[in-house]
N, C-alpha and C positions, 0 to 999 in steps of 0.2 A: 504494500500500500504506500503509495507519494504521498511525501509532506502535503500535498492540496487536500488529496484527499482525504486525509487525515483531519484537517481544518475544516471540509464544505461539510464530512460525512456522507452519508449515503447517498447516491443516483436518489433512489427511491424514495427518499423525505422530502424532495422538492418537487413528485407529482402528485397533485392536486386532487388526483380520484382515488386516491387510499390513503387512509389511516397516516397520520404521521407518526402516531405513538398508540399505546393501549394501556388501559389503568383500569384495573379490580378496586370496587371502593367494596368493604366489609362493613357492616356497623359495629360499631365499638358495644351501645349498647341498645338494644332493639327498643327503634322509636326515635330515636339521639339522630342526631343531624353529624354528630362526630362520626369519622371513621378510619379505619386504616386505609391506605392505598396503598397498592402494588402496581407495577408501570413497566414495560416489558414494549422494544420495539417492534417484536413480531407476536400474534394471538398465540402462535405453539410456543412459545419462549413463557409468556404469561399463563398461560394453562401449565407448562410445564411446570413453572414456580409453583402456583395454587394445590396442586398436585400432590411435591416434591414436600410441603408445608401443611399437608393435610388439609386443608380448607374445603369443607363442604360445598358443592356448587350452588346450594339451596341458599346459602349466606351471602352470598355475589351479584354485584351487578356490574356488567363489563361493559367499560365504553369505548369506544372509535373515537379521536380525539386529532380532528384535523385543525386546521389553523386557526379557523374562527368558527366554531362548533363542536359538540360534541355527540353522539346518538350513543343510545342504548344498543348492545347488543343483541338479538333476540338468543333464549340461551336455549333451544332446541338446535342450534348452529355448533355448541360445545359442548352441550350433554347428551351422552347416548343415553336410550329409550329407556336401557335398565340402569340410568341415575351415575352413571360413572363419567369421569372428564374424557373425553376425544382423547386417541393418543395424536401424532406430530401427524400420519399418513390419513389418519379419518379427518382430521379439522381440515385438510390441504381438500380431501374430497368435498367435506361439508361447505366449505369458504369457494369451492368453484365456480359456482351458479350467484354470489353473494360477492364474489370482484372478478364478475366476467372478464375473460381477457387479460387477467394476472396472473393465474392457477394455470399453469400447465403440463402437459406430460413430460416431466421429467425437471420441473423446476419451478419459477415463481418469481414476480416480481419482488418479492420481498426478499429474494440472496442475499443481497448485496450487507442485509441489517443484521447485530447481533443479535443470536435468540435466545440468549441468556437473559 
């Protein structure tokens, strides 16, 4: 990686029809306007964390969080049917239909991003 691009970061943070970043908010305490966040440049990097950290999916709410907006995730896109997180190949499936023309066979517009 070039000093530049080390400086701009990713291709893929300065296009405008995906996600710049993703953020798990948790409630601290149920009702409270407080919460945790977790923030992860790509959705498998962030699910992996919630995961890897036990977090219930039932406790979450994931947002798409581009430059001047943010959406709700819908979470039938990150939880399979029987209540468990997507792993990294089911979310890449689940996400196809959901950033047409980023998901493809055999890779993604989000490479370029850590998914830690």
């Amino acid at each position: 990686m070039s000093i530049v691009s080390k400086l701009i970061g990713p291709q893929s943070k300065y296009d405008k029809s995906i996600p710049y970043t993703y953020e798990a908010r948790v409630p601290v305490i149920e009702g409270e306007e407080a919460f945790n966040s977790y923030m992860a440049d790509t959705i498998c990097g962030l699910i992996h964390c919630l995961d890897k950290n036990k977090i219930a999916h039932d406790e979450v709410t994931i947002y798409e969080i581009f430059e001047k907006e943010e959406k709700i995730i819908d979470h039938q896109l990150y939880v399979s049917k029987e209540g468990r997180w997507l792993t990294k190949s089911e979310l890449c499936q689940s996400f196809k239909e959901h950033y047409k023309g980023h998901i493809f066979e055999g890779g993604c517009s989000f490479e370029d991003r850590d998914c830690d």
